[in-house]
Each structure stands twice: as C-alpha cells, then as structure tokens.
C-alpha positions as CSV (number, residue, x, y, z in Angstrom):
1,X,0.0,0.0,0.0
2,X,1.4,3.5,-1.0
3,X,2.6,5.5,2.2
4,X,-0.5,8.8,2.5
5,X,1.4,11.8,4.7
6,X,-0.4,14.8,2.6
7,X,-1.8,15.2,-0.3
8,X,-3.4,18.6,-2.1
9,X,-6.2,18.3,-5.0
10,X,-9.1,19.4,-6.8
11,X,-12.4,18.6,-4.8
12,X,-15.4,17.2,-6.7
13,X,-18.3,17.9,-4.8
14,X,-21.3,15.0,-4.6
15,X,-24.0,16.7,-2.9
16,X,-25.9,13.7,-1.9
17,X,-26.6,11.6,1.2
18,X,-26.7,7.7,1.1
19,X,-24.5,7.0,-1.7
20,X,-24.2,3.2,-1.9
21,X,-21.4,1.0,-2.8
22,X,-23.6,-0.4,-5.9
23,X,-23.7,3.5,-6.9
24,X,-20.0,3.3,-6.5
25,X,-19.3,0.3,-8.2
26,X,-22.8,-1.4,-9.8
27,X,-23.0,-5.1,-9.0
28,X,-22.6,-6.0,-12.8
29,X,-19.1,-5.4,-12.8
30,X,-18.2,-7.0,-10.3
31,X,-16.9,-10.1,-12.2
32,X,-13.4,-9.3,-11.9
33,X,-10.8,-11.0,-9.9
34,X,-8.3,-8.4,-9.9
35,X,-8.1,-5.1,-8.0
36,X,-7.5,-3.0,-11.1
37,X,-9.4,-1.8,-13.3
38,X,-12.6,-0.8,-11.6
39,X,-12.0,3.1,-12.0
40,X,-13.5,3.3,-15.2
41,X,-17.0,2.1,-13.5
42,X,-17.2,4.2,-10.9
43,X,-20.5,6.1,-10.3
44,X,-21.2,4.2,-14.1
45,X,-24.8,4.4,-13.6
46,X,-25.1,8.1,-13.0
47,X,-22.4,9.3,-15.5
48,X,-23.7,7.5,-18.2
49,X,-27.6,7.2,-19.8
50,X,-28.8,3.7,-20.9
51,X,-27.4,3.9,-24.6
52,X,-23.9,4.7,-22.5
53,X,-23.7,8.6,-23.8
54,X,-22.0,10.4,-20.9
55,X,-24.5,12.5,-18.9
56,X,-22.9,16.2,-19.1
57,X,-24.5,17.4,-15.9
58,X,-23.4,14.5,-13.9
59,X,-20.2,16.2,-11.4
60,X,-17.5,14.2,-12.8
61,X,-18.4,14.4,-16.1
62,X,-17.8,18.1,-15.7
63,X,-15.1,19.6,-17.3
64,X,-13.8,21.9,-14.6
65,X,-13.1,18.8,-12.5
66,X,-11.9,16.7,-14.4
67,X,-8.7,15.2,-12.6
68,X,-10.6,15.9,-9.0
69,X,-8.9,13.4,-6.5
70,X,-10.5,14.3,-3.3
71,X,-14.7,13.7,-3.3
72,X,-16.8,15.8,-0.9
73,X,-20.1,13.9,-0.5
74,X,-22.7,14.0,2.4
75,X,-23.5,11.4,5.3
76,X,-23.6,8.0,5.5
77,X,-21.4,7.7,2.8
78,X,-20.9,4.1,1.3
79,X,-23.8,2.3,2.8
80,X,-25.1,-0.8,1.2
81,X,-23.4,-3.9,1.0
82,X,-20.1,-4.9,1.8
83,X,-18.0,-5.2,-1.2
84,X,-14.4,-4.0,-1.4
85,X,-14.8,-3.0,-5.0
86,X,-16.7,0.3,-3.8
87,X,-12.7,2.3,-2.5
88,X,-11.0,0.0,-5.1
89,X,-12.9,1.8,-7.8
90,X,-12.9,5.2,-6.3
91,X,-9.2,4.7,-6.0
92,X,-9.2,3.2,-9.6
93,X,-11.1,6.4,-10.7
94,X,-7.9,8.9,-8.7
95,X,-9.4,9.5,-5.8
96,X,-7.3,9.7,-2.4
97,X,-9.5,11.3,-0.4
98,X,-13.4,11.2,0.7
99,X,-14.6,13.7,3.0
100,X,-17.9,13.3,4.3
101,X,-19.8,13.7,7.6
102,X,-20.2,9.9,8.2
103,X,-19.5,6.6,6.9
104,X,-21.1,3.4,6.9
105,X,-18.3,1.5,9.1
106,X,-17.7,-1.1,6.4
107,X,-16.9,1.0,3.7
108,X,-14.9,3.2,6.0
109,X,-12.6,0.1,7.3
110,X,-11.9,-1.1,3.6
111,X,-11.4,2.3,2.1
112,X,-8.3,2.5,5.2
113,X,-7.1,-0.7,4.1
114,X,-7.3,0.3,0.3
115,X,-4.7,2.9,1.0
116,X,-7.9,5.8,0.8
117,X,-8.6,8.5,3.2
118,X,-12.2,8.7,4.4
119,X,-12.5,12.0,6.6
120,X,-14.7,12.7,8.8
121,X,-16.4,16.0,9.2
122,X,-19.3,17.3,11.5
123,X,-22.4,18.5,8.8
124,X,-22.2,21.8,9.9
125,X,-18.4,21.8,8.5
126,X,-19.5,19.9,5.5
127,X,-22.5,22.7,4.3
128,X,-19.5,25.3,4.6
129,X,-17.4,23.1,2.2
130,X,-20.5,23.0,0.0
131,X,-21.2,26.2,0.0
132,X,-17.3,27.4,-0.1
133,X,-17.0,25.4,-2.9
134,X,-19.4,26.5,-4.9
135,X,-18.5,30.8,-4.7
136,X,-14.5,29.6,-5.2
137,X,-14.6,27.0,-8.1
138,X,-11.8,25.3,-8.7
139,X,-11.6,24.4,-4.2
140,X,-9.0,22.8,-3.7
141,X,-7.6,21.5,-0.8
142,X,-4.1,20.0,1.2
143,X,-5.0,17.3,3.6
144,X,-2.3,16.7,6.1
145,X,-2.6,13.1,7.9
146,X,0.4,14.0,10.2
147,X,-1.2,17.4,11.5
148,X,-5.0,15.8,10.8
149,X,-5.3,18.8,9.1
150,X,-7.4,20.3,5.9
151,X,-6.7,24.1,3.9
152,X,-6.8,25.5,1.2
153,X,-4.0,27.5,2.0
154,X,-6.2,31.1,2.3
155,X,-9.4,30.8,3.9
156,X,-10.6,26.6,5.3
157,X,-8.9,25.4,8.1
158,X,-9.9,22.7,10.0
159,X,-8.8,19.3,11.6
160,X,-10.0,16.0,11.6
161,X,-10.0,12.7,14.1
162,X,-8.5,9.1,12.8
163,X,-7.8,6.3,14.9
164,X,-3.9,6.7,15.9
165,X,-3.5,2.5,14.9
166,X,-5.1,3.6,11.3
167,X,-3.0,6.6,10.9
168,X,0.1,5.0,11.8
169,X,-0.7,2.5,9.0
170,X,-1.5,4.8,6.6
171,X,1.5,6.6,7.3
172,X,3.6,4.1,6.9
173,X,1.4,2.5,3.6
174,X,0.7,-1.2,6.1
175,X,-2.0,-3.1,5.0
176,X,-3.0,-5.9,6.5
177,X,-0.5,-8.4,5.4
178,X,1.9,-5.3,5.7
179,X,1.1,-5.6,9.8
180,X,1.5,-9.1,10.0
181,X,4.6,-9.1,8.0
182,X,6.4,-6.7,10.4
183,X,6.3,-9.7,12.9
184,X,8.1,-11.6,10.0
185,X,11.0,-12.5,12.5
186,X,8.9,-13.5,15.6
187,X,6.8,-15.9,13.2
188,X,9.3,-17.6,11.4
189,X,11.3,-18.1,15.1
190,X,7.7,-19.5,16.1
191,X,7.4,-21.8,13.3
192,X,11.0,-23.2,13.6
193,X,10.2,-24.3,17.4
194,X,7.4,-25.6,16.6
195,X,8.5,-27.8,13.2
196,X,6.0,-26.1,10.8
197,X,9.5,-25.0,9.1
C-alpha cells in the first residue's frame, strides 16, 4: 500500500446523502478478480444514460473537474453492501480522499485498508465546504494526515480525528499483510520451534 502523509487536490463535490457502494461500483461489474481496473465504473450508472452517452451534468463528467482526487459527499457515505470494489474503484477512478460527515463502518474500514482516506467531518463543516465550494470553483484543498489537518491554503482550516493504529498504518502504507509481516522475524522463530519450518 502506497505511504498517504499529505496530499493537495481538486475537490469534486457529490451533494448527496446515502451514496451506496452499488452506486460506486454497480454489481454487474463485479466479475473481476483483480483489484484493477474498476476506475473506469465508478459512479457508471449516474455518468452515463442507458445507450452509454456520458451524462454532461453528472459532477464528474464536468469539465472543470476533471482530474478531481478528493470527493466531498454528504452522510452516511458508502452504505449498502459490503463489497471491497466500492474504495477499489474510487481509487481506480484517482481519488485519495473522501470527506464526508459519516460513513457506513464497512466502507470506512476497507477504504483504510485500500490505501484511501475517508474524513470525517461534522455537517455543519460539511454545508461550509458545499457552500465554499461552490463561490470559489476550482476548491482545492491540502489534507495533512500528520497534523489531521485540511486548507486551502487562504481561507478553510480545519482538523479532523482518525484512529492513531489507522493513521500510523496509513503513514507508513501497512496493509493488513503489511502488519503481519512486520512480525516476520517472531513468526518464522515461532514456526521453527514448533516444526512447521
């Protein structure tokens, strides 16, 4: 997983509650094996009609941001069911970063494992992004995991809670097999006393 310490980008704002993780990622493609290559089906469903003709009004079909990698959406952000293609294909599609002001815990625990930031803000903070936003198009923003930080640089300043064991992996790009494999030493010493090697 790559190391996240700080990243600054353009901010696509999705001014919806409720988005689901078959809006994400619809179920039909889904037949994949591989972690790659779901980008290009993100949000498939609202950026394209039936006949597959981008929608233009659709926010990421938008021209002024295109190359957006941080999403602001609204809460409960990734509800539905449980599938791990949902922060594959928003990391897939360039995003690092969602900022919302709640997540449904399954999506938020496999986006952190995915190497994607989900940030938690109180609603009161998210209607000022919205509404920032919109009077100072293109917004974008630094997000500092060391500080727990977000600016613009001018005008937005706030901070943000992650659990310290979360943060620490992110920090230092540990997945889960990245965790376990820091112990490398202990468990081969293990499996030597007891025969398995």
């Amino acid at each position: 997983m790559q190391p996240f310490t700080q990243h600054t980008g353009l901010t696509v704002p999705l001014n919806r509650n409720d988005i689901d993780t078959d809006q994400i990622i619809p179920k039909q493609f889904l037949k994949r094996i591989e972690r790659s290559g779901f980008g290009e089906f993100a949000f498939y469903e609202w950026r394209y009609d039936n006949t597959g003709v981008p929608q233009p009004d659709f926010e990421l079909n938008r021209p002024e941001y295109q190359g957006a990698s941080i999403l602001l959406a609204r809460k409960n952000f990734g509800c539905g069911s449980s599938r791990e293609h949902a922060p594959w294909a928003l990391s897939g599609f360039g995003f690092r970063i969602i900022i919302a002001s709640s997540f449904a815990d399954i999506f938020y625990n496999n986006a952190l494992k995915n190497g994607l930031l989900p940030v938690r803000l109180s609603e009161k903070q998210i209607d000022e992004l919205f509404k920032f936003e919109s009077a100072n198009k293109p917004m974008h923003l630094m997000v500092d995991l060391t500080n727990r930080t977000i600016t613009d640089g001018k005008t937005i300043s706030l901070t943000f809670e992650i659990d310290d064991v979360r943060r620490h992996c992110l920090l230092n790009g540990l997945d889960d097999i990245g965790i376990t494999l820091q112990s490398e030493t202990c468990i081969t010493e293990y499996e030597k006393n007891r025969g398995i090697i």
